[in-house]
N, C-alpha and C positions, 0 to 999 in steps of 0.2 A: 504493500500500500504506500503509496506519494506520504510526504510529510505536507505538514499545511504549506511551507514554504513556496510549494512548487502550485499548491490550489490557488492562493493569495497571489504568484505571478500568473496565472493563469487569468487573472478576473481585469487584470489592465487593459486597459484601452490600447489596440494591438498597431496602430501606425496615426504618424501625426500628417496623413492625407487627410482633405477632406473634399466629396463631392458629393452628386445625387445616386451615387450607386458604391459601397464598400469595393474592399480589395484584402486586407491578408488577411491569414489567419493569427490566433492566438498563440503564445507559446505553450510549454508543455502543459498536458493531461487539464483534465475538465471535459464539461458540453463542447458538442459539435461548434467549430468557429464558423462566423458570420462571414462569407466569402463576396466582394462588389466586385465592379469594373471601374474605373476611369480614378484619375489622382492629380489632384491638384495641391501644394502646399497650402501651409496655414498660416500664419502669422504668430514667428515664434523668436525666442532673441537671437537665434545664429541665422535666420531665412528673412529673406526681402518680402513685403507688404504685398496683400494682394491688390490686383488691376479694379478698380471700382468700375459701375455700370454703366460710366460714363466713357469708358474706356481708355487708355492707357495713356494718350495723349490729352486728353478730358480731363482726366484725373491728375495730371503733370499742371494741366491751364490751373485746375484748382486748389493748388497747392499756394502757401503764401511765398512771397518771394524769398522771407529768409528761408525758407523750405528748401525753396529751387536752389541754392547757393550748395553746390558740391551734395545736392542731398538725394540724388538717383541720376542712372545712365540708362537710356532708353533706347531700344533698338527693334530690329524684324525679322523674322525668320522666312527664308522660299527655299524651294524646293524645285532645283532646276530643272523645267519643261515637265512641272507637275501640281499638280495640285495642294495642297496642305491634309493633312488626313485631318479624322476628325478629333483626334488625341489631341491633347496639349502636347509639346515639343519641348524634352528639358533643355534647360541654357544655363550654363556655369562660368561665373565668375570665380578662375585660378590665379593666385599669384607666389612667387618662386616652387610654382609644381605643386602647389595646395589649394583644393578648392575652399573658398571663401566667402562662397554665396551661391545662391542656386535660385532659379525660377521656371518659370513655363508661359508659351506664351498664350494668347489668348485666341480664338476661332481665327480670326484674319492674321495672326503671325507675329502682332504683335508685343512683346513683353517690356519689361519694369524694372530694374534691379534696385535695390535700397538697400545697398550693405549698411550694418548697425553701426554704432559707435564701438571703437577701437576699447577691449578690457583694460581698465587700466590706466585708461585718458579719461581727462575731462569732457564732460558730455554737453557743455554750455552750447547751441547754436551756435554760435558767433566762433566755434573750434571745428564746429565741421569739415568746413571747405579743407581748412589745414589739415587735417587727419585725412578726409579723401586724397588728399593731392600728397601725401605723406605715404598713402598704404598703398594706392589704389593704381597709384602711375605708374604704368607698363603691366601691369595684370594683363590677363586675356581673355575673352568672351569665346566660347563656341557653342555649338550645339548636338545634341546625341540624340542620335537616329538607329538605330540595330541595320545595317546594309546599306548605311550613307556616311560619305566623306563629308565633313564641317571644314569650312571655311573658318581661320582664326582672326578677331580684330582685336586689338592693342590699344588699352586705355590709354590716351594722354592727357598732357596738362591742357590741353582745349576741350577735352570733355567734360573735365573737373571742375574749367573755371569759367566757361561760357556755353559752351554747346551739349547738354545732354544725349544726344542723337549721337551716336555712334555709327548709324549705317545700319546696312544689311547684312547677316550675317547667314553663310548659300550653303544648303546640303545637295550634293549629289548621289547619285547610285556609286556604289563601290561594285564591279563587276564580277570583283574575284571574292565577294561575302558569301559565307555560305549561309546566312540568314539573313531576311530582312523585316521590318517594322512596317513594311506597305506594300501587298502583293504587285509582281510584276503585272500581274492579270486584270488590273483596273484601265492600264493603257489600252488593253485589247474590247473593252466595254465598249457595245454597241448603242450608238448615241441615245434609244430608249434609255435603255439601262442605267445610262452615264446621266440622266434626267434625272429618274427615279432615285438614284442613290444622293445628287443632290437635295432635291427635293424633301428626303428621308434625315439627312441633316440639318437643315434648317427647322423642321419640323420637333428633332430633338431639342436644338437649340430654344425653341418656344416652348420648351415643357410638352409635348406633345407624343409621347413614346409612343401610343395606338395606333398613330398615324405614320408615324416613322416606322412601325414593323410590316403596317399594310404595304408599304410604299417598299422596302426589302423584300418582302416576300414577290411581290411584284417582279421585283429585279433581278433575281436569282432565276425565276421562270422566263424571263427574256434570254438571260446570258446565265447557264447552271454553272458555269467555270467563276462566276465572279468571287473570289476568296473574300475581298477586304467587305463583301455584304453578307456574305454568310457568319464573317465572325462578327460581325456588328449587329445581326440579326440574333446571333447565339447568345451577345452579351444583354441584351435585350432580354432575355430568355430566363437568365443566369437565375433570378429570385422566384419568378414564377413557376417555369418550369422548367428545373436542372435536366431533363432527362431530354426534352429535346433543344435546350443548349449546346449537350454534351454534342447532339446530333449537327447541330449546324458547325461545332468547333471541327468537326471529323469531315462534313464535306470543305471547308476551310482548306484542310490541309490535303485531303485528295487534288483539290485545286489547283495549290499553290505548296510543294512539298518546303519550301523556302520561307514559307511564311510563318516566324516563331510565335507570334502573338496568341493565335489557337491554341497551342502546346502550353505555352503560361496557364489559359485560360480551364485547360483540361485540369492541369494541374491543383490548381483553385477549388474546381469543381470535387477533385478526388480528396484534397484535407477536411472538404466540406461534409464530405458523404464518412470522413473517418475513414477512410481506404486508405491507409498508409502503403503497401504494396503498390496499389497502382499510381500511387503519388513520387514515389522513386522511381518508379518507370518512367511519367511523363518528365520529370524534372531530368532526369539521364537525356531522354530525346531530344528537351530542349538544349541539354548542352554539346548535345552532339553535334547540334546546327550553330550554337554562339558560345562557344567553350567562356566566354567570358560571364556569360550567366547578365541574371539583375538582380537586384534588392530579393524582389520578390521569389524570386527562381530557388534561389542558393537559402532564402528561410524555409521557403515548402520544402525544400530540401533535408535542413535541417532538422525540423520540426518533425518531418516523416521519421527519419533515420532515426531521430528521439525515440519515438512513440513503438520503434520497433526494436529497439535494445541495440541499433550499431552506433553507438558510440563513439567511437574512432571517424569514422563516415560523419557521423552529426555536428562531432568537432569541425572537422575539415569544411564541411559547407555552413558554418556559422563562424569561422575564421574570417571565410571568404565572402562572408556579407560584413565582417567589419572595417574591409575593404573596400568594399561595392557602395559601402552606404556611409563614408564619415561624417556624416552631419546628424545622424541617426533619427533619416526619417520613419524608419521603423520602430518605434519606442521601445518594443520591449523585447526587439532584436538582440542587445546585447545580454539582457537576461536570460534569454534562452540557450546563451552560452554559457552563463553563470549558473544554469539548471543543469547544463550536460557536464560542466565542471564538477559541480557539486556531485551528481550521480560516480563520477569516475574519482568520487573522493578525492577531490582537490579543492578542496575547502579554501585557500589561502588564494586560488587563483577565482574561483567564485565571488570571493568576498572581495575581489581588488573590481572587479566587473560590477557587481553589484552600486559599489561604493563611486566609481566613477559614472554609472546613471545616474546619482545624484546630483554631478557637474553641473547637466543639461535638464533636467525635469525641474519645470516650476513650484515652486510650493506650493502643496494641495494634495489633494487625495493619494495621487500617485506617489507622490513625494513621501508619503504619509505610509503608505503601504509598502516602499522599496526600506524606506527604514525597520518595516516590521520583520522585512526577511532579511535582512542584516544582523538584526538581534538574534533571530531564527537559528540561522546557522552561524552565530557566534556563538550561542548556549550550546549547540549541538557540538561544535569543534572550537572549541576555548583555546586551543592552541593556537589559532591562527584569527584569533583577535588583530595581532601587530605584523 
């Protein structure tokens, strides 16, 4: 039987996305986890502000001027001789080979960055511009795509001190990927089709998912090859009904065998149903297409491998999500390595994971509950208090 420890990590709030549809699962043992689709960041002290409804540039007009002074870099994401999918498109700001910010951009491409105040400096207004122009100059912007090359742009002292606008920042097709994030099979959409799968987003976009699945199913019966509407139809599908999700992720990849997105999505679907077995299968498949994995990939990974006693394996793909994920949009990502610790009785390495979620989690419940499994397994192994 689990110790409470691992119940009490169980019950967190399992990523710091938020949208109209979830996305990971929980860490170890408890109820069936809650599985969504789509992810958008949140406003948190290491992540940039989100784009209000006014949109990106709206939102920049309505900021006050001390605001504008060194207080966000603003740019747009395309996708050459293609369309934008309907995901958000992440965008990272790195500086000397560390990421230092992170956003996404919005339907039309374009995003926000509002890196925070520097730890450790003064946080008056009237220091910002100097702290941007101090941290921020020669960093670099790109954007990640699974089967597209990013164009990189280079912060300068004219973004910092007068021109927000960075430019465009361009993903192309990498030819030689053996996975990609937007099937090839959308080019080959016959102009029906290529209506209806418009049509099908905007429709999203208005709150309208009824409409938007009528408008898929439509389009899939014009063109049965279209992968990137079967899995947008399947994600649709994901809370209502898992069974023929699963179905629309599987003609997805009949489709489009290049297409990893479905593969996640099976994935998702198998921690949901507690099928650990078939959840190491789908997370294997997908790395056999992107050995590099996501966030997301390398937790189901983890998580499965937990839940089935390999430990050594759950190690290794919860290493490689502290990797995949330094800003730790997964919250309770690093805990679940602190649970696979703790299981392989490594109490000292547990408790250093444990105690460093406390870094980055606000005060409040969670905050409140990582300190009760710090005590947890500091009564259980006293030796490794220090």
């Amino acid at each position: 039987m689990r110790s409470s420890l691992f119940h009490v990590l169980f019950l967190l709030p399992f990523f710091c996305f938020s949208s109209a549809v979830a996305q990971r699962p929980p860490s170890a043992g408890g109820p069936p986890p809650n599985v969504n689709t789509g992810a958008r960041p949140v406003d948190t002290p290491t992540r940039p502000e989100s784009v209000q409804d006014s949109g990106v540039y709206g939102y920049w007009r309505n900021m006050t001027d001390q605001g504008r002074a060194g207080g966000a870099l603003l740019g747009r994401v395309a996708i050459e001789g293609e369309v934008l999918p309907w995901d958000p498109i992440l965008v990272t700001l790195s500086c000397n080979g560390t990421t230092s910010a992170t956003t996404q951009t919005d339907p039309k491409g374009d995003f926000l960055i509002m890196p925070t105040k520097v730890t450790g400096e003064l946080s008056q207004l009237g220091d910002r511009e100097r702290q941007m122009e101090v941290h921020y100059e020669g960093c670099i912007v790109q954007a990640f795509l699974t089967g597209f090359r990013s164009t990189k742009t280079t912060i300068s002292i004219r973004n910092l001190r007068d021109d927000p606008n960075i430019g465009t920042v361009t993903l192309s097709r990498d030819s030689n990927a053996r996975a990609t994030a937007m099937s090839a099979t959308s080019q080959a959409a016959p102009e029906e089709a290529s209506k209806l799968w418009n049509k099908a987003g905007g429709e999203l976009r208005a709150n309208k998912p009824d409409r938007a699945r009528k408008d898929l199913e439509n389009a899939v019966q014009v063109y049965p090859q279209f992968a990137d509407a079967w899995y947008q139809l399947g994600r649709l599908q994901m809370l209502s009904s898992p069974h023929d999700a699963q179905i629309c992720f599987q003609k997805a990849l009949a489709a489009d065998p290049k297409f990893s997105l479905p593969l996640e999505q099976l994935a998702a679907l198998s921690v949901q149903q507690e099928n650990w077995q078939l959840s190491t299968e789908n997370t294997l498949r997908y790395l056999q297409l992107d050995p590099a994995g996501t966030p997301r990939i390398w937790y189901y990974s983890a998580l499965a491998n937990f839940q089935l006693g390999k430990l050594n394996a759950a190690e290794y793909s919860a290493q490689k999500l502290m990797t995949a994920d330094p800003l730790h949009n997964i919250r309770n990502g690093e805990q679940l390595l602190a649970a696979i610790l703790a299981r392989k009785s490594d109490y000292a390495g547990a408790l250093e994971h444990l105690r460093n979620c406390l870094t980055y989690t606000p005060d409040g419940p969670e905050a409140k509950m990582l300190k009760e499994q710090i005590a947890q397994l500091e009564h259980r192994a006293p030796a490794a208090k220090n």
